[in-house]
C-alpha positions in Angstrom: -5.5 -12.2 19.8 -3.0 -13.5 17.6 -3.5 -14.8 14.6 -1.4 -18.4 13.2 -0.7 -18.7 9.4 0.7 -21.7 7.6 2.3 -21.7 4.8 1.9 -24.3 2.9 1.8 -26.2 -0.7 3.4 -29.9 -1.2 5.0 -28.9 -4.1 8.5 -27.8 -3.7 10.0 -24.7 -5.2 6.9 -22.5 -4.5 8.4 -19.9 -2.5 7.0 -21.0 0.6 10.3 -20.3 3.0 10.5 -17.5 0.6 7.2 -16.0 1.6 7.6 -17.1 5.5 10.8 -15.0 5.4 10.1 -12.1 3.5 6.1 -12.0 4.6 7.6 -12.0 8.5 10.1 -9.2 7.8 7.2 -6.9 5.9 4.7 -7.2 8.7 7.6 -6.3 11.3 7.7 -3.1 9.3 4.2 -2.6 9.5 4.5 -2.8 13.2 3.4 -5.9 13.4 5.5 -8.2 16.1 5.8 -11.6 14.1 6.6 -15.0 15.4 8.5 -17.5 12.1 8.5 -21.2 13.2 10.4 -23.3 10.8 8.7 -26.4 10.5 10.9 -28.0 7.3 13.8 -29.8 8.8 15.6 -28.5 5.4 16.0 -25.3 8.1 16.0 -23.2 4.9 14.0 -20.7 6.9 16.4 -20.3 9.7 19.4 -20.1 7.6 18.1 -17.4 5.6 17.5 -15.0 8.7 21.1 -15.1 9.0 21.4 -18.4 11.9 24.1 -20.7 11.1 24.1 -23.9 12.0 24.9 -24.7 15.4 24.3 -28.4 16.8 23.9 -27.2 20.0 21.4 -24.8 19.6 17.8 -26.5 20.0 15.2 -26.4 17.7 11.6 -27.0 17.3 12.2 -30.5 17.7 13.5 -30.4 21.2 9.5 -29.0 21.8 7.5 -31.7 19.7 9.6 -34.1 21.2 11.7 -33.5 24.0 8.7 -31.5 25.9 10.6 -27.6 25.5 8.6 -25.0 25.9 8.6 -23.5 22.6 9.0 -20.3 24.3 12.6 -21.2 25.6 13.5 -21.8 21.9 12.9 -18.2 20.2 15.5 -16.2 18.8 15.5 -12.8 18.0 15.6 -11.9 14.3 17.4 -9.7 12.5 14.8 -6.6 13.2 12.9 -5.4 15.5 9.4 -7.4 15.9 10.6 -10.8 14.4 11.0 -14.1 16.5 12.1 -17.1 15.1 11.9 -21.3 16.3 14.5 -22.7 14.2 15.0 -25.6 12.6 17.3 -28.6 12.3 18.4 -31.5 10.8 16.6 -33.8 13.4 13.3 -32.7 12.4 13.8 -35.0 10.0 12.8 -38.0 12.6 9.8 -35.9 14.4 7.3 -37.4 11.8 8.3 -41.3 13.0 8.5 -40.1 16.7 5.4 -38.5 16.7 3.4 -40.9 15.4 3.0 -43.7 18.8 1.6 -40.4 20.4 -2.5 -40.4 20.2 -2.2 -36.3 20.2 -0.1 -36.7 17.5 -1.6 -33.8 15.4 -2.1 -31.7 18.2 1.4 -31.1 19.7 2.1 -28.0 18.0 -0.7 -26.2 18.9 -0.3 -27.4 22.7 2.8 -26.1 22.4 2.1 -23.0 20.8 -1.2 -22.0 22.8 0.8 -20.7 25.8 2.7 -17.7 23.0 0.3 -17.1 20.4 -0.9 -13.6 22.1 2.1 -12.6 22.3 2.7 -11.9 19.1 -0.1 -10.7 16.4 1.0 -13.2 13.5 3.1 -16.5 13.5 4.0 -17.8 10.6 4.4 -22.0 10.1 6.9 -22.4 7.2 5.6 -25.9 6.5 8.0 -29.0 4.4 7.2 -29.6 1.0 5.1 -32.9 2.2 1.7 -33.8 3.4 3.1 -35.1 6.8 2.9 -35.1 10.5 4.5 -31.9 10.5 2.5 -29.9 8.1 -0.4 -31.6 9.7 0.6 -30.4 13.5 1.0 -26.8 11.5 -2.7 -27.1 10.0 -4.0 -28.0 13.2 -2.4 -25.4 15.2 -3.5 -22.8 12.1 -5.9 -20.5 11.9 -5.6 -20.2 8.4 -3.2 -21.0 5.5 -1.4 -19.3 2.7 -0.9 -21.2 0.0 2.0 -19.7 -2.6 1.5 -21.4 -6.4 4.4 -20.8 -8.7 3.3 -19.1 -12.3 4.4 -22.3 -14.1 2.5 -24.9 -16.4 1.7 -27.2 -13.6 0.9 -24.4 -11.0 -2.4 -26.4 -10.0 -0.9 -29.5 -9.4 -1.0 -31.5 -6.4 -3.2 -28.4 -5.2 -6.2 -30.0 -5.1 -4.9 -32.7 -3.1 -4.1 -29.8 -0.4 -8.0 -28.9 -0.6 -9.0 -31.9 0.5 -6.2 -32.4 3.1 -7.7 -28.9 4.8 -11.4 -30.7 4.2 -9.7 -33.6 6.1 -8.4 -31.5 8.8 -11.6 -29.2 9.3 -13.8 -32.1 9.8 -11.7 -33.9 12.6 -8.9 -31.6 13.9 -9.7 -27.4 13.1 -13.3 -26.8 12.4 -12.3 -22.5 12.1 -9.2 -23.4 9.5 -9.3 -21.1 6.9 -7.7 -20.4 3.5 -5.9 -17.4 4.0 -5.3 -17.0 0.1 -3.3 -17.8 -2.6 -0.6 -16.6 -3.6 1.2 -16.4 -7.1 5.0 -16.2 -7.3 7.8 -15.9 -9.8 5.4 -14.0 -11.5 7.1 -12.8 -15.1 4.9 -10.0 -16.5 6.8 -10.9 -19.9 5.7 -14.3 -20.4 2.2 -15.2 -21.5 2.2 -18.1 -19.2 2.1 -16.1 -16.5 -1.1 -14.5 -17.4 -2.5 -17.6 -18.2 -1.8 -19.1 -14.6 -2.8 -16.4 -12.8 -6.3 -16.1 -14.9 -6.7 -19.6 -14.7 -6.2 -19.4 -10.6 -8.5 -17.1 -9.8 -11.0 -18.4 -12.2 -10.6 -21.6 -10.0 -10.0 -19.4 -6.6 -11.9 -16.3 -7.1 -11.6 -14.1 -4.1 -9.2 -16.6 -2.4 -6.1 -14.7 -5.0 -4.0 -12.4 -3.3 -4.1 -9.5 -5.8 -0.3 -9.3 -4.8 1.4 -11.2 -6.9 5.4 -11.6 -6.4 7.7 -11.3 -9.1 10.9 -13.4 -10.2 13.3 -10.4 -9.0 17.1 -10.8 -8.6 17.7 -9.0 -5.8 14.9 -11.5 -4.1 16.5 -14.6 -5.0 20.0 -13.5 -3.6 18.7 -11.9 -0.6 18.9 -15.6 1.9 23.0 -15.9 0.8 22.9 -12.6 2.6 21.0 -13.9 5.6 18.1 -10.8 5.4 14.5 -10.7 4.2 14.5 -8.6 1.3 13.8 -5.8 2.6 16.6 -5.4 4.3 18.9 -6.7 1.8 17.3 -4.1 -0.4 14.6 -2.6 0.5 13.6 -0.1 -2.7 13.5 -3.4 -5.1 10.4 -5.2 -6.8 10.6 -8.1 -4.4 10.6 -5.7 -1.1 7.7 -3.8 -2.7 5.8 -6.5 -3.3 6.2 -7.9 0.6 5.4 -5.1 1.4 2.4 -5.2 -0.5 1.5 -8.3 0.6 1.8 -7.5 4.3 -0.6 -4.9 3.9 -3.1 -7.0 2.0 -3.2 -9.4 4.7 -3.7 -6.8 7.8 -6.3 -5.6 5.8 -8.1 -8.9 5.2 -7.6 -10.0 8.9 -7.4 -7.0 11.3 -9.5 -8.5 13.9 -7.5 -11.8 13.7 -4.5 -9.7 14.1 -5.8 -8.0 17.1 -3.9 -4.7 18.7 -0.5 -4.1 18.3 2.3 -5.5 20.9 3.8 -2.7 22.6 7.2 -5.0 22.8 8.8 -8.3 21.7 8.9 -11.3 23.6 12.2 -11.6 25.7 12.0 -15.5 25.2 11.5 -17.0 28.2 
């Protein structure tokens, strides 16, 4: 069975579409066939796998809204065993549009019930914003990932997240999980960094990825290129630690993953 991951964290400038990227790309190369649905109508996520824009290609907001079968909408990435739903700019009116509907938290995991299995993770690169959207990705979820910049106010706005997914447990996903946290821009240099990440998993415990990513050049310029970083270059810090990270969260969730997918999905 598949397993559904959001990505989330209000706070912009976390490396969330970082981490939806780069996390999709390093389970691909652990043979793990990955679905990426860009759920921020910045498209950030679908411009850094190397789409252009294109007003006439549809996007996740021709499913929420228009009734697509999000299966009609995936394009292949650029490896083997990464799918992408892309974004575009009129996700940016999906939030008023969905909100007359009465399943107006659930239409993204309708939509997404019919593909899940097809893949063993999908990854929901959510907006920096408590909204309809992220909400429709917490519901569909069956867990989240939560990246926290090594900065002075790493925790903030992060307990209003908690009690968003305390929200959502009770009336919409009783099985949502944490998936864990995630520190990025990690500078080994700097004191603060130590202190954040001490102070997190005092706070977290367990919940801490012992991954942690690093600021890295060749990271930060790998989206101008259109390529997860592992492709852009693959024996860096940045690739190594996505790398990393993919592994850490097979191993935590091997039975959510279920068996490898012998193929990718042809789209239709």
């Amino acid at each position: 069975m598949g397993r559904v991951i959001a990505i989330a964290n209000q706070k912009g400038g976390v490396g969330k579409t970082t981490t939806a990227i780069n996390l999709a790309a390093a389970l691909a190369a652990q043979d793990m066939w990955t679905l990426v649905i860009d759920c921020d109508p910045q498209g950030n996520t679908t411009s850094g796998f190397g789409l252009p824009k294109d007003p006439s290609r549809r996007s996740l907001y021709h499913s929420l809204i228009l009734d697509a079968p999000l299966s009609e909408l995936i394009i292949q990435g650029p490896a083997e065993g990464i799918q992408i739903v892309p974004s575009d700019k009129n996700l940016v009116g999906a939030n008023v549009e969905l909100v007359s509907r009465p399943d107006r938290e659930q239409v993204l995991r309708q939509k997404l019930a019919p593909i899940r299995d097809r893949f063993n993770y999908t990854l929901l690169d959510c907006p920096p914003a408590l909204d309809l959207l992220t909400l429709n990705a917490l519901v569909a979820a069956d867990s989240v990932l939560v990246p926290i910049q090594c900065e002075y106010f790493a925790l903030e706005g992060v307990s209003e997240l908690l009690d968003t997914l305390i929200r959502v447990r009770r009336a919409h996903n009783p099985k949502l999980a944490v998936e864990g946290i995630l520190l990025t821009m990690f500078d080994e240099r700097t004191n603060l960094s130590h202190q954040v990440r001490d102070d997190l998993k005092d706070f977290f415990g367990d919940q801490v990825f012992e991954t942690m990513i690093p600021r890295n050049v060749r990271l930060a310029e790998a989206p101008s290129h259109g390529k997860p970083v592992i492709l852009y270059d693959p024996d860096c810090r940045g690739s190594e630690s996505y790398l990393k990270l993919a592994k850490e969260v097979i191993s935590h969730d091997q039975k959510g993953a279920g068996a490898r997918i012998e193929r990718p999905v042809e789209g239709n």
